[in-house]
LOKE-53376 format. One record per residue (C-alpha): residue in three letters; x, y, z. Coordinates in pm, whole numbers, plus 50000, padded with zeros to 5 digits. Example, Ala and Ser with C-alpha at 12.3 -4.5 7.8 and 13.67 -1.06 7.14 Angstrom:
% residues 2
Ala512304955050780;Ser513674989450714;
END
This chain:
% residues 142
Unk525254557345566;Unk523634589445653;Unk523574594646049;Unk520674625246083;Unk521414645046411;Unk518974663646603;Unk516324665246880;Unk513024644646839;Unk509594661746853;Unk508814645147204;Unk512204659947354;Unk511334691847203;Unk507794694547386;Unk509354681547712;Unk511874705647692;Unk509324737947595;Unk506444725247846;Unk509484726048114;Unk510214762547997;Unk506984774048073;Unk506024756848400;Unk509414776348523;Unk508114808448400;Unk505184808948544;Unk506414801148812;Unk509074829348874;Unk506084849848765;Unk503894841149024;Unk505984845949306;Unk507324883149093;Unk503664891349109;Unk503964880449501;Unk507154902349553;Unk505664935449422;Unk502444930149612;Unk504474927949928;Unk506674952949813;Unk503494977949794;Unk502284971550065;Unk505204976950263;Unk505385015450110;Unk502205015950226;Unk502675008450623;Unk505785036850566;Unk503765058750470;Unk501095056950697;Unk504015064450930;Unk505035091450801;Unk501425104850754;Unk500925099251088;Unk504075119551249;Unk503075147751017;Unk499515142251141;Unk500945143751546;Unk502965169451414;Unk499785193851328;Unk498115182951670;Unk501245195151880;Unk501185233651679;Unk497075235251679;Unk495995215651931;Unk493925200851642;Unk494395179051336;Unk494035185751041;Unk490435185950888;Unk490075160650585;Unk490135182950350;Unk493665197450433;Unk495065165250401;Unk495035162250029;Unk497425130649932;Unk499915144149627;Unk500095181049765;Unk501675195050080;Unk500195189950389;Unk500025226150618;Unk499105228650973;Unk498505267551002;Unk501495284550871;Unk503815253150954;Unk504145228750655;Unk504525194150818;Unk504635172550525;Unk505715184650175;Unk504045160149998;Unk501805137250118;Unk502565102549937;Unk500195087749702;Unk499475051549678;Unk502355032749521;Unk499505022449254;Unk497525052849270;Unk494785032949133;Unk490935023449351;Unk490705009549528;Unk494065007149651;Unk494225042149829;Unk494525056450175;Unk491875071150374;Unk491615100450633;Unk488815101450825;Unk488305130551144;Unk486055134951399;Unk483815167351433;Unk485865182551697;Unk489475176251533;Unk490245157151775;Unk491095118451686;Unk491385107451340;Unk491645074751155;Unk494475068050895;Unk494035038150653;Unk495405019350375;Unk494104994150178;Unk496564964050120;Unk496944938749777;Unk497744908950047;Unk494834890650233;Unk494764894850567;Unk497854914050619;Unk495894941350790;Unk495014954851138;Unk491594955751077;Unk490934955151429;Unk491134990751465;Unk488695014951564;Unk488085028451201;Unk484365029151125;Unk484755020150748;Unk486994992950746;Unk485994954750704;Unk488034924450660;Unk491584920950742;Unk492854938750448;Unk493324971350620;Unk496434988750779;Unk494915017450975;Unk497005039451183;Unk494695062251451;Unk495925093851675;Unk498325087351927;Unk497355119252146;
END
């Protein structure tokens, strides 16, 4: 008598459709991770932005005009570099960017980022442009 070993068809697709429920799975929450991840780059280096930004207004007097702050290149208050490179977006893709916005007389600014997790924002700042809760905007401290 011949005694055939092996795995049915049944087990088989039990076993594969198990497979993939856990793989999508871990990928969701990955996907999850790196968003967060982003977006916590992003609040740093708003920070950072802004102590260069603070750093301008105590040499000038000023800030920077928007213009001068030019994310990817250094960022120069006079003759004083503050920042040597202002970071780009850890996607560098739109419409995930940061935004510098400046009043006419240099005097109070408005420092945002757009973040990949709903509602993880301040959007309750004073910033003119932003809507929703999506935001993470940073504004002069003098």
């Amino acid at each position: 008598m011949i005694i055939k070993r092996g795995f049915t068809l049944i087990e088989l697709l039990v076993v594969i459709s198990v497979i993939g429920i856990l793989i999508s799975v871990i990928a969701a929450s990955f996907t999850t991770s790196q968003k967060r991840g982003r977006d916590v780059k992003r609040r740093a280096d708003l920070a950072a932005i802004q102590q260069s930004l603070e750093q301008c207004f105590v040499l000038n007097a000023v800030y920077p005009t928007a213009a001068m702050v030019s994310f990817g290149s250094a960022l120069t208050c006079g003759t004083q570099t503050t920042m040597n490179l202002v970071p780009l977006d850890p996607k560098n893709a739109a419409p995930y960017v940061y935004t510098y916005t400046i009043n006419a007389g240099l005097t109070s600014y408005c420092l945002c980022a757009l973040l990949e997790q709903t509602g993880a924002g301040n959007s309750n700042n004073n910033c003119s442009f932003t809507t929703g809760g999506n935001y993470q905007c940073l504004a002069n401290q003098q």
